[in-house]
C-alpha positions as CSV (number, residue, x, y, z in Angstrom):
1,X,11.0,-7.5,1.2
2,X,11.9,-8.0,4.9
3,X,14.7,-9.8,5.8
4,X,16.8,-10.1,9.4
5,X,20.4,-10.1,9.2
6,X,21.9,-11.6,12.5
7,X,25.6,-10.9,13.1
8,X,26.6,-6.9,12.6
9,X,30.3,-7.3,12.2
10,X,31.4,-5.0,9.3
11,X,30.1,-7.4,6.1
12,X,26.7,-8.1,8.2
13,X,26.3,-4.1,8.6
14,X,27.1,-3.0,4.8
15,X,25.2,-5.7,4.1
16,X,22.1,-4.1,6.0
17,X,23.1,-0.9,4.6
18,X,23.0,-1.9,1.3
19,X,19.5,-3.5,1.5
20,X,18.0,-0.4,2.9
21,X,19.4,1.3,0.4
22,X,17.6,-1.1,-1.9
23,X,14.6,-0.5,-0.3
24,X,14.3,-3.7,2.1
25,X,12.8,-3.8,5.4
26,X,16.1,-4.8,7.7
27,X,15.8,-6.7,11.2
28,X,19.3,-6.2,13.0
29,X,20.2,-8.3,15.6
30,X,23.5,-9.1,17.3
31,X,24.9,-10.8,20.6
32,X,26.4,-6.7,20.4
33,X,24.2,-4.2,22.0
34,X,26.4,-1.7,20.6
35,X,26.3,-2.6,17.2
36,X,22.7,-3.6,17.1
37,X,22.2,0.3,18.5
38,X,24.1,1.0,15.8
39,X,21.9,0.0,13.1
40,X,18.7,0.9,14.7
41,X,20.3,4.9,14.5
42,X,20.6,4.1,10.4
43,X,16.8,2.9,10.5
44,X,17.1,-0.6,11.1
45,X,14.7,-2.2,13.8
46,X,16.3,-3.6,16.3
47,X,16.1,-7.1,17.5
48,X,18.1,-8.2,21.4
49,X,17.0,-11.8,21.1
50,X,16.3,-14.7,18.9
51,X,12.4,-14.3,19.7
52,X,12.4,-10.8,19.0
53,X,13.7,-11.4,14.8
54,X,11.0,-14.3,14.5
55,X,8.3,-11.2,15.9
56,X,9.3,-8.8,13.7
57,X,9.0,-10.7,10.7
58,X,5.8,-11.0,9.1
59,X,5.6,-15.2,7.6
60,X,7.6,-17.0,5.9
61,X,10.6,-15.2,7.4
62,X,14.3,-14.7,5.9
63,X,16.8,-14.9,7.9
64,X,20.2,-14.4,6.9
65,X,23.3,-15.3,8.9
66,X,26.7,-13.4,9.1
67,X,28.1,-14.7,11.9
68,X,31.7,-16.4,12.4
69,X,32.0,-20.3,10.6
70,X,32.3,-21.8,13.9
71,X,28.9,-20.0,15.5
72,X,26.9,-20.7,13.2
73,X,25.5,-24.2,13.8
74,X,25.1,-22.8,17.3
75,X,22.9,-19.8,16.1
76,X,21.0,-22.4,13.4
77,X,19.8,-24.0,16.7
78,X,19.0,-21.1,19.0
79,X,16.4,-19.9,16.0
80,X,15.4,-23.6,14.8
81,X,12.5,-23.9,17.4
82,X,11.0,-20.3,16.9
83,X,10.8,-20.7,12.8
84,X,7.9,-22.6,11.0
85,X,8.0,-24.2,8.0
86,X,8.2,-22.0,4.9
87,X,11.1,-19.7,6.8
88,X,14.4,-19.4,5.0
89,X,17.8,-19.3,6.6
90,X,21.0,-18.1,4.3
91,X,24.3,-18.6,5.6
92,X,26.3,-15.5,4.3
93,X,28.9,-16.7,5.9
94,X,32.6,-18.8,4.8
95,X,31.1,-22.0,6.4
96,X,33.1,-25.2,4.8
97,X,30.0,-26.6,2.4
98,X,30.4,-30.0,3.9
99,X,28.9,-28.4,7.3
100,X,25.8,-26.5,4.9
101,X,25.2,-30.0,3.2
102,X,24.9,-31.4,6.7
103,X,22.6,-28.5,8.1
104,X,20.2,-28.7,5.3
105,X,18.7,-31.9,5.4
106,X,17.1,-31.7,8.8
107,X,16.1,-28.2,8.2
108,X,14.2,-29.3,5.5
109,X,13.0,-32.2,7.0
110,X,10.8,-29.3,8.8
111,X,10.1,-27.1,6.1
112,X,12.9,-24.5,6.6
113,X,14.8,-23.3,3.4
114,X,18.6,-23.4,4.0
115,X,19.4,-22.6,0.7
116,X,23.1,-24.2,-0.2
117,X,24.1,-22.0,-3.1
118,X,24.2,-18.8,-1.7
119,X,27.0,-16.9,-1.1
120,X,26.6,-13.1,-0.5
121,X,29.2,-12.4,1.9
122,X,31.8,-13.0,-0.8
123,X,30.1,-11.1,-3.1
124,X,29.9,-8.2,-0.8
125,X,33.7,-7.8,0.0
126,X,36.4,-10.9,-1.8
127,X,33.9,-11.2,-4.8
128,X,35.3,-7.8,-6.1
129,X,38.7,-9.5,-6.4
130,X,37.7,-13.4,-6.9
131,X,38.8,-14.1,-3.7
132,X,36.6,-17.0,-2.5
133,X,35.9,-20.1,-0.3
134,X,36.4,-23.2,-0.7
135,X,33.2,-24.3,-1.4
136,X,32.5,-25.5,-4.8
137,X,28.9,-25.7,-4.8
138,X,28.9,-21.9,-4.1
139,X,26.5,-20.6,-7.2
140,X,26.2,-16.9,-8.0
141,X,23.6,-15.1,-5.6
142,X,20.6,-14.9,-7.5
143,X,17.8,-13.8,-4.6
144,X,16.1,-10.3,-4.6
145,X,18.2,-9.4,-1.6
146,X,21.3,-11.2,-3.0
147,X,21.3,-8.8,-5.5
148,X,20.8,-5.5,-4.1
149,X,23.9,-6.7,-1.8
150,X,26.2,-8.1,-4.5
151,X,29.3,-6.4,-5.3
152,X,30.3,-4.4,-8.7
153,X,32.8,-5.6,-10.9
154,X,34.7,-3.3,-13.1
155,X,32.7,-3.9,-15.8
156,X,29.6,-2.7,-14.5
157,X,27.1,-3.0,-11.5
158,X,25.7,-6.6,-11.0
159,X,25.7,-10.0,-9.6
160,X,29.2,-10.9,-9.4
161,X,30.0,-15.1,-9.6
162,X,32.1,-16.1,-7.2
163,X,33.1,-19.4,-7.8
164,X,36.9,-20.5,-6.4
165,X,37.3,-22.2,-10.1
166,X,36.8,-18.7,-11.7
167,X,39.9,-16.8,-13.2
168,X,38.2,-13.2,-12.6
169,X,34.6,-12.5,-11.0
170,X,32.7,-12.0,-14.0
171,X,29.1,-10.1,-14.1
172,X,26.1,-12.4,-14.7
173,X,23.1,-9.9,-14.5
C-alpha cells in the first residue's frame, strides 16, 4: 500500500520506518529539508511540497499526519484543495477529539476520509506503557498500515488499544 506520512519528527520517521519494513510504499514529506533528506537515504521518496505527495500517490491517496496538535488544521488546509474525493487523511497526531470531530464533517462533505478513531502515534511510542490522550473516542488502530506501525505489548506483537479508560494496553490482534 502507499501511504505519505507528512511531519518527520522522531514518531513520523519510525513510523515510516516501520511501514517500509512492512513492506509499504512511504511518501516523506516535511517543512524539514533535512529530515525529508533523511528518509529519502532510507528509501523513502521524497516529497518538498504539498503538490508533490498528491503526485506521488497513485488515487485514492492516504495521507497520514504527524505533525504538532496546533499545525495541523493548518496542514488539513494546505492539502484540502489538491485531494479528491475518495482520499483519506489520518491524524496520528494528540489532537483534542473535539477539534477531529470538527475537521471531519466538512471533509466529508467532499468525499475525504478523516477517519476519527485512529490513533497510531500512541500506539507507536505511549501505547507501550498506556500512556494516552485524552480523547475518548480514540479506538484501537485497525488499518493495514495501523498495524504494521502499532506497538508490542509484553505479551506479544500486535495491535495495542490505547484507550485513556484502559488499566494496561492490552493486545487485540
Amino acid at each position: 500500500m502507499q501511504i505519505a506520512m507528512v511531519g518527520l519528527g522522531r514518531m513520523g520517521a519510525n513510523m515510516v520506518r516501520r511501514l517500509q519494513a512492512g513492506g509499504h510504499e512511504c511518501v516523506a514529506y516535511d517543512v524539514n529539508e533535512a529530515a525529508v533528506a533523511a528518509m529519502e537515504a532510507e528509501g523513502a521518496r521524497g516529497a518538498r511540497t504539498p503538490q508533490e505527495v498528491i503526485d506521488a500517490l497513485e488515487t485514492p491517496r492516504h495521507i497520514w499526519l504527524m505533525v504538532p496538535a496546533a499545525y495541523v488544521t493548518a496542514t488539513i488546509e494546505a492539502f484540502r484543495p489538491l485531494l479528491s474525493p475518495g482520499d483519506t487523511l489520518i491524524d496520528g497526531g494528540n489532537s483534542w477529539y473535539r477539534d477531529d470531530v470538527d475537521r471531519a464533517a466538512p471533509l466529508a462533505a467532499e468525499g475525504i476520509h478523516y477517519p476519527l478513531s485512529l490513533a497510531p502515534g500512541e500506539c507507536v511510542t505511549g501505547g507501550r506503557n498506556n500512556e494516552s490522550s485524552s480523547n475518548p473516542m480514540r479506538q484501537p488502530a485497525s488499518s493495514m498500515p495501523a498495524k504494521t506501525v502499532a506497538a508490542s505489548t509484553t505479551r506479544g506483537s500486535g495491535i495495542t488499544s490505547c484507550s485513556a479508560t484502559a488499566s494496561s494496553a492490552r493486545k487485540i490482534a
